[in-house]
GUDOKOL-71947 format. One line per field, with one value per residue: residue number from 1; x, y, z of N, C-alpha, C in turn. Coordinates in nm, 4 decimals, padded with zeros to 6 digits. Atoms other than C-alpha are relative to their C-alpha. Example, Ala and Ser with C-alpha at 12.3 -4.5 7.8 and 13.67 -1.06 7.14 Angstrom:
i <- 1;2 .
n.x <- 00.0890;-00.0820 .
n.y <- -00.1190;-00.1190 .
n.z <- 00.0000;-00.0060 .
ca.x <- 01.2300;01.3670 .
ca.y <- -00.4500;-00.1060 .
ca.z <- 00.7800;00.7140 .
c.x <- 00.0900;-00.0770 .
c.y <- 00.1200;00.1090 .
c.z <- 00.0000;00.0730 .
END
This chain:
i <- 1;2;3;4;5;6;7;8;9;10;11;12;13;14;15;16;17;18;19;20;21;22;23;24;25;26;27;28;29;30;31;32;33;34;35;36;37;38;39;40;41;42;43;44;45;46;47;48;49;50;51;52;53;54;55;56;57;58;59;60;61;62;63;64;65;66;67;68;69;70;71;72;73;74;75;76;77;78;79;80;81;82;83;84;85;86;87;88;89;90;91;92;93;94;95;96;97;98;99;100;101;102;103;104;105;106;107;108;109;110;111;112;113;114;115;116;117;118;119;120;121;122;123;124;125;126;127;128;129;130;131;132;133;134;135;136;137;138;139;140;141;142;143 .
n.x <- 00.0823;-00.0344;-00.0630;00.0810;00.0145;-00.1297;00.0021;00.1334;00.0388;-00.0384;00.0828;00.0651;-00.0601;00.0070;00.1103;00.0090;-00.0818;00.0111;00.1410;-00.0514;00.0819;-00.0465;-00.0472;-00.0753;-00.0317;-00.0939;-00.1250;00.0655;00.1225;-00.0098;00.0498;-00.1296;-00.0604;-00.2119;-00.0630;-00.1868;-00.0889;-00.0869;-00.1143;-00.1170;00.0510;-00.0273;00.1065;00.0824;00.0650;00.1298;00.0620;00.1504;00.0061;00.0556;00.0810;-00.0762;-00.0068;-00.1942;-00.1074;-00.0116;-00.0993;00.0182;00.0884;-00.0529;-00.0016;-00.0451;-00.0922;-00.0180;-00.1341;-00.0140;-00.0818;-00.2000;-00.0288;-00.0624;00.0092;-00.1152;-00.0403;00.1160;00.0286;00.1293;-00.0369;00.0897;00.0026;00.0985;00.0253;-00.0178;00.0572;00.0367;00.1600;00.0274;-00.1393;-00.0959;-00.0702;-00.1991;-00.0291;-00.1379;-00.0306;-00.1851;-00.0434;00.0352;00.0431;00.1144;00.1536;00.1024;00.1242;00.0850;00.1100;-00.0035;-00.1427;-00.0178;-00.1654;00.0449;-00.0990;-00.0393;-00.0105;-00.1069;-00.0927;00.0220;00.0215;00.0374;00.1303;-00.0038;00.0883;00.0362;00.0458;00.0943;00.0266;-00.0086;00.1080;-00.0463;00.0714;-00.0418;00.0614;-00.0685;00.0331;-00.0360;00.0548;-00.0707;-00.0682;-00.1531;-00.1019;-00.0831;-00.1502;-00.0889;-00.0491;-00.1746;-00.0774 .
n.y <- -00.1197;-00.1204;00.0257;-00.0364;-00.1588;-00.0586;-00.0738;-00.0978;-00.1013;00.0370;-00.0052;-00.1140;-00.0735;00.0458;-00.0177;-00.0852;-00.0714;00.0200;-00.0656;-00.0453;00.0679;00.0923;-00.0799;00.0501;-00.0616;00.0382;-00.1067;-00.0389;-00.0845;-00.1865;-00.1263;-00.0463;-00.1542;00.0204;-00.1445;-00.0531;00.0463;-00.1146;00.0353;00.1004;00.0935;00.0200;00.0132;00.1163;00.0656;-00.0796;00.0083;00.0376;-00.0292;00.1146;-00.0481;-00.0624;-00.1421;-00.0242;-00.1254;00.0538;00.1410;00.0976;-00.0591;00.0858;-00.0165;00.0297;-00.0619;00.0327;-00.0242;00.1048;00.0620;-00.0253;-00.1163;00.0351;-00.0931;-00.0622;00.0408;-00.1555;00.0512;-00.0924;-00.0503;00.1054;00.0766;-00.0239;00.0995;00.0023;00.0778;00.0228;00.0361;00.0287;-00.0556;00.0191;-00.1419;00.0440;-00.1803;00.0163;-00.0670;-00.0011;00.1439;00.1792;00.0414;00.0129;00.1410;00.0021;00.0041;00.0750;00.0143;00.0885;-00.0783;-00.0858;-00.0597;-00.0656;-00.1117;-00.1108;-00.1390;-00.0777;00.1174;-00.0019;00.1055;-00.0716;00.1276;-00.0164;00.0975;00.1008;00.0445;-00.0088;-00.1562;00.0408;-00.0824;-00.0287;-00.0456;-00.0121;-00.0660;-00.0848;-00.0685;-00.1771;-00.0944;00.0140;-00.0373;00.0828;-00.0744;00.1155;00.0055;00.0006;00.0886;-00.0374;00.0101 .
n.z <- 00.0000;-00.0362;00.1313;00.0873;-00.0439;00.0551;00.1628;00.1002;-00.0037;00.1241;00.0945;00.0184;00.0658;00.1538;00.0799;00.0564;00.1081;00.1184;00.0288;00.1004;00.1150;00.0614;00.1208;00.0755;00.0976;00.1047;00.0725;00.1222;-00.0095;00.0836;-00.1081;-00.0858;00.0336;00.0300;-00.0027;00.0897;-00.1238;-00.0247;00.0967;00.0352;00.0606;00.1712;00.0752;00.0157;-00.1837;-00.0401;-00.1495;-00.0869;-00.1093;-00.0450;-00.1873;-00.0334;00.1109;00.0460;-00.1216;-00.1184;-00.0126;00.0200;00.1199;00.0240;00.1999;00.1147;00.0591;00.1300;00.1171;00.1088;00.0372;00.0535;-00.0853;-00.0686;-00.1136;-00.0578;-00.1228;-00.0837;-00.1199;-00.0796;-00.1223;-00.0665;00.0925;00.1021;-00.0089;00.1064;00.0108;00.1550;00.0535;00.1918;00.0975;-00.0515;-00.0192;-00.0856;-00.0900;-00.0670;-00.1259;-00.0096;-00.0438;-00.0015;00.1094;00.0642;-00.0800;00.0587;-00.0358;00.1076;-00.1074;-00.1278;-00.0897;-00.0964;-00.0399;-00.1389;00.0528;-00.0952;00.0566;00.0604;00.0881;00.1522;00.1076;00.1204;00.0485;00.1722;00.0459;00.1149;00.1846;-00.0331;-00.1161;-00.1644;-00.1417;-00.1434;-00.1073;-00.0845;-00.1247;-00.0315;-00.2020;00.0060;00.1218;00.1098;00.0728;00.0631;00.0171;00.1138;-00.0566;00.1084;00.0348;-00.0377;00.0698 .
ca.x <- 00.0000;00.2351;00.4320;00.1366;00.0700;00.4521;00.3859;00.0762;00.1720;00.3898;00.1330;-00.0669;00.1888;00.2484;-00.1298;-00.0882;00.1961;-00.0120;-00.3144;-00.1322;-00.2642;-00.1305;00.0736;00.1465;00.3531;00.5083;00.8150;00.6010;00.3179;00.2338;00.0887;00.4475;00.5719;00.9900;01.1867;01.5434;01.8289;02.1553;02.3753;02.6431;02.4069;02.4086;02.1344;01.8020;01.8085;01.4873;01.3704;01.0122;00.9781;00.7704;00.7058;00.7839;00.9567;01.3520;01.4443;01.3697;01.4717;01.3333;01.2100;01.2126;01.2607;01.2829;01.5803;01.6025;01.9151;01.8829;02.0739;02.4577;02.4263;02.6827;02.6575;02.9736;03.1306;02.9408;02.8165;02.5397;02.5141;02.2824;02.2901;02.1103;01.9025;01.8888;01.6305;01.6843;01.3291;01.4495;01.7912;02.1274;02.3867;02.8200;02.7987;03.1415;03.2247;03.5605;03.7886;03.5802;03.5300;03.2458;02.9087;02.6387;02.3065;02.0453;01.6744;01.5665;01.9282;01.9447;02.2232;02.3004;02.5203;02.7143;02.6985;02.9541;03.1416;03.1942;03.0454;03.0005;02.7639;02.7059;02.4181;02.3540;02.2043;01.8766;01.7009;01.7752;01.5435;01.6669;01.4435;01.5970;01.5248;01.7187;01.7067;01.8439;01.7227;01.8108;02.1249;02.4327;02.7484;02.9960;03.3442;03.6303;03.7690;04.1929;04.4330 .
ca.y <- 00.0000;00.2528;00.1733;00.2729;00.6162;00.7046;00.6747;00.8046;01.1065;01.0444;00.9209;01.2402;01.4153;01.2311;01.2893;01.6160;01.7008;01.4534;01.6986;01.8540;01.7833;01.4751;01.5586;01.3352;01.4092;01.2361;01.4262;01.3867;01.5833;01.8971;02.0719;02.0902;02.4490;02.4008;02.7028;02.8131;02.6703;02.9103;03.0281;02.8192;02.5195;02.3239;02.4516;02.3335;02.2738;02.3182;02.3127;02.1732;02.3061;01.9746;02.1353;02.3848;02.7221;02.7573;03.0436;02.8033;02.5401;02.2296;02.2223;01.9112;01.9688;01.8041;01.8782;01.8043;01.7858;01.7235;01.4253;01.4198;01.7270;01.7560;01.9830;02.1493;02.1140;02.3309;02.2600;02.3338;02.4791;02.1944;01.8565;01.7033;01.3513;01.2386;00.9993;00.9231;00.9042;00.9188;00.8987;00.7760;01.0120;00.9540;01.2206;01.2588;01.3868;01.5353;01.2920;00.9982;00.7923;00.8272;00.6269;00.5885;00.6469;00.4509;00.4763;00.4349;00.5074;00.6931;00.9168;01.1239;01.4714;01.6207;01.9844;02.1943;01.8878;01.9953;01.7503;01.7655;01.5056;01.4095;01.2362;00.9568;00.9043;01.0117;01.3464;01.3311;01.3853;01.4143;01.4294;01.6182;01.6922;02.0090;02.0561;02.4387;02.7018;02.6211;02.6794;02.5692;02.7611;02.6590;02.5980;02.7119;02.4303;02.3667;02.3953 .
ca.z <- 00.0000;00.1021;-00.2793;-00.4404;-00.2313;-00.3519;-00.6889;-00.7278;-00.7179;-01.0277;-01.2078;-01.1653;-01.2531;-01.6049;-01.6495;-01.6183;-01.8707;-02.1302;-02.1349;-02.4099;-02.7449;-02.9483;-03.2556;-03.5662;-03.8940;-04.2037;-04.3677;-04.7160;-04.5502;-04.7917;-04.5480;-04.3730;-04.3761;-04.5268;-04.4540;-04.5694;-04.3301;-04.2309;-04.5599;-04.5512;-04.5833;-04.9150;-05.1625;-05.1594;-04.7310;-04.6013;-04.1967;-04.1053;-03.7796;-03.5934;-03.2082;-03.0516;-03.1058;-03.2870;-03.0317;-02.7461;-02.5924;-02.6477;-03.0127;-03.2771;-03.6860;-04.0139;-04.1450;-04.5537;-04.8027;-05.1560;-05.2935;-05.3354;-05.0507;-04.8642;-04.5321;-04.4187;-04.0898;-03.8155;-03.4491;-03.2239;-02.8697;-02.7561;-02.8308;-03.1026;-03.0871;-03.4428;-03.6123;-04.0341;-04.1835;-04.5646;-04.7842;-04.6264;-04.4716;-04.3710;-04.0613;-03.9450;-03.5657;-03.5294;-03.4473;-03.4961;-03.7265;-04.0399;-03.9412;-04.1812;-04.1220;-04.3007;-04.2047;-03.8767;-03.7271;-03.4183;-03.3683;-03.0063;-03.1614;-02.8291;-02.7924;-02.9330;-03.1518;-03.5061;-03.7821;-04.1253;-04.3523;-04.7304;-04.8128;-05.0834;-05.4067;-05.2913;-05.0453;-04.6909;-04.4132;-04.0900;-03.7530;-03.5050;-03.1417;-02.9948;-02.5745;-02.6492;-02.9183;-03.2480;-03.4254;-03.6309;-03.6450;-03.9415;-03.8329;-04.0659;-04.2593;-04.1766;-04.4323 .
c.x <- 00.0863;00.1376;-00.0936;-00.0261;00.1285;-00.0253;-00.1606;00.0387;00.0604;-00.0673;-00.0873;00.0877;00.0367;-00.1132;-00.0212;00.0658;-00.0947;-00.1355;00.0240;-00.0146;00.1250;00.0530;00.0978;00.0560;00.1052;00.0959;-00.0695;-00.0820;00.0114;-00.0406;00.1488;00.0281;00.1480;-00.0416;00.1494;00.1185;00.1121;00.0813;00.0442;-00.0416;00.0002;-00.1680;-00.0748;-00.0400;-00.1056;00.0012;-00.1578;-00.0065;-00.1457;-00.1058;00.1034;00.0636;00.1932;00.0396;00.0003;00.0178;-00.1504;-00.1059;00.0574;-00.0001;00.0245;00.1084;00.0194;00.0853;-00.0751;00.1462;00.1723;00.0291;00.1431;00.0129;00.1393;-00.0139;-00.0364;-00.0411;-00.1303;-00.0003;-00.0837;00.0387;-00.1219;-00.0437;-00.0455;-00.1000;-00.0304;-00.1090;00.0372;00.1668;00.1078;00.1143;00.0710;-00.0737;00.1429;-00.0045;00.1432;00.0439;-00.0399;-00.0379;-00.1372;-00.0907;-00.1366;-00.1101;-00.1003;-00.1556;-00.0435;00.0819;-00.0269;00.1344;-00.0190;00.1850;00.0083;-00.0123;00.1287;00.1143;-00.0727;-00.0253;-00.0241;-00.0758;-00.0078;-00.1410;-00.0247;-00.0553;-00.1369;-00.0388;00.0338;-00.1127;00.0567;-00.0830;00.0572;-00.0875;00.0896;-00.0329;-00.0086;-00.0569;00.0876;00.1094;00.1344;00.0539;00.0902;00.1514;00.0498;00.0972;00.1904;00.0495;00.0886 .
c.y <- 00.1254;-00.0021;00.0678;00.1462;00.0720;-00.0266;00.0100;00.1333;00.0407;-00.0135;00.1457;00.1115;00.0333;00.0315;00.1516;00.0754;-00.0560;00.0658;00.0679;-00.0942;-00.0768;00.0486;-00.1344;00.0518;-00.0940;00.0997;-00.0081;00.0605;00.1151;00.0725;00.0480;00.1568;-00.0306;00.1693;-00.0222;-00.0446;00.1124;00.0043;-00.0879;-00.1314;-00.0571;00.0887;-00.0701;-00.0587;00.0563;-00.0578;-00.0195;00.0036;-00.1045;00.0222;00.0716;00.1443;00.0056;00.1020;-00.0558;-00.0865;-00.1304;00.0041;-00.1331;00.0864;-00.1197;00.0414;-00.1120;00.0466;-00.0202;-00.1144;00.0464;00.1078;-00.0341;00.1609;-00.0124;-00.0232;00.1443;-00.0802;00.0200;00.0438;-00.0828;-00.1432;-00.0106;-00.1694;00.0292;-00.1648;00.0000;-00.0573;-00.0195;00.0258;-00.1256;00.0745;-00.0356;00.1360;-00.0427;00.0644;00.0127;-00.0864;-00.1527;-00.0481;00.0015;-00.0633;00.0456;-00.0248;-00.0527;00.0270;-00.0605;-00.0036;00.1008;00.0468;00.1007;00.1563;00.1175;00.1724;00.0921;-00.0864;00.0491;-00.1552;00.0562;-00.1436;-00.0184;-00.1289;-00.0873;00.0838;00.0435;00.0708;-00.0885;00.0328;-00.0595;00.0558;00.0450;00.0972;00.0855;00.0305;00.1838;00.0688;-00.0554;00.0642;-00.1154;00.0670;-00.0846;00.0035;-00.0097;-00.1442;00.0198;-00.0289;-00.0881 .
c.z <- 00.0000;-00.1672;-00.0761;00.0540;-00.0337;-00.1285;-00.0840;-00.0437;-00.1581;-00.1238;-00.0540;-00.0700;-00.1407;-00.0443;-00.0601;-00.1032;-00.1632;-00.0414;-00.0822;-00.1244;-00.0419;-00.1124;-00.1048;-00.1383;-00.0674;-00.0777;-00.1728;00.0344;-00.1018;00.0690;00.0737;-00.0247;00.0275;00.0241;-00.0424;00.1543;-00.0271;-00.2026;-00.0566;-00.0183;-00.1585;-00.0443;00.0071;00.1752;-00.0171;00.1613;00.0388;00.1493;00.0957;00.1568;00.0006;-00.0535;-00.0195;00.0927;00.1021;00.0814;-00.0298;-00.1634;-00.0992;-00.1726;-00.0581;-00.0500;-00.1586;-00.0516;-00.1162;00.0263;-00.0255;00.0854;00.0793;00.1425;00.0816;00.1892;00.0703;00.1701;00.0658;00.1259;00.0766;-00.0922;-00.0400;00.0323;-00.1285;-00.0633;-00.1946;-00.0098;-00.1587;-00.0070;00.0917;00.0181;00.1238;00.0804;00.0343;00.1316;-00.0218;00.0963;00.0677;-00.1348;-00.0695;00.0525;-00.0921;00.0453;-00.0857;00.0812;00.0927;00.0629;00.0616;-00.0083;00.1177;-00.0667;00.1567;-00.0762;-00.0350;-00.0476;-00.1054;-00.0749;-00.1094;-00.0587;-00.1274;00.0551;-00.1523;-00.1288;00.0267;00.1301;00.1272;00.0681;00.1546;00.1342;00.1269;00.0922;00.0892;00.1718;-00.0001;-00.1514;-00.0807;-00.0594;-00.0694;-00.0207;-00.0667;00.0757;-00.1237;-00.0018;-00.0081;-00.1154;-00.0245 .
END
């Protein structure tokens, strides 16, 4: 008895965060609203903004390449939890080795570790979930 009066209160608690509406979405949706990703991005990025707001912390996106893209080496100030929905895509972490992502691959991108990325023969889509406001800062490439 006294197991169950300690996590009730838990439960109540979970009930109350899921009183917040339900939210589903395919990366072919047309309804999506793409937007333009930073500059230095390849041509052709776009950002589907999923939940949430890009200036604040906890916020998820779409992130889309075309084919043969290849996205320059850059970082973020939060990490990134990472979930391929479409394409295949080498990310690199500095000083680690390449690791291909194929759909359905999770990836966990510390914060402030430069990577850079190329994707396949075919668009990327990329689901990421950001703890901190959105960004990517490019890091100059070494000589």
């Amino acid at each position: 008895m006294l197991l169950f009066l300690i996590s009730f209160p838990v439960i109540a608690q979970d009930h109350e965060i899921m009183e917040e509406s339900i939210m589903m979405q395919d990366h072919n949706d047309p309804g999506l609203e793409w937007g333009g990703c930073p500059d230095f991005m390849p041509e052709g990025c776009k950002i589907a903004v999923l939940h949430g707001d890009p200036a604040e912390k906890n916020v998820d996106i779409f992130f889309k390449v075309p084919a043969n893209s290849k996205i320059p080496n850059h970082y973020h100030t939060s990490v990134e939890r990472m979930v391929l929905v479409a394409g295949e895509l080498e990310v690199t972490y500095e000083g680690e080795k390449s690791q291909t992502l194929k759909v359905g691959s999770y990836a966990f991108g510390p914060a402030g570790k430069p990577h850079s990325a190329k994707c396949g023969d075919s668009p990327c889509v990329l689901f990421i979930g950001f703890e901190e406001p959105l960004d990517a800062i490019p890091v100059a490439t070494k000589n």
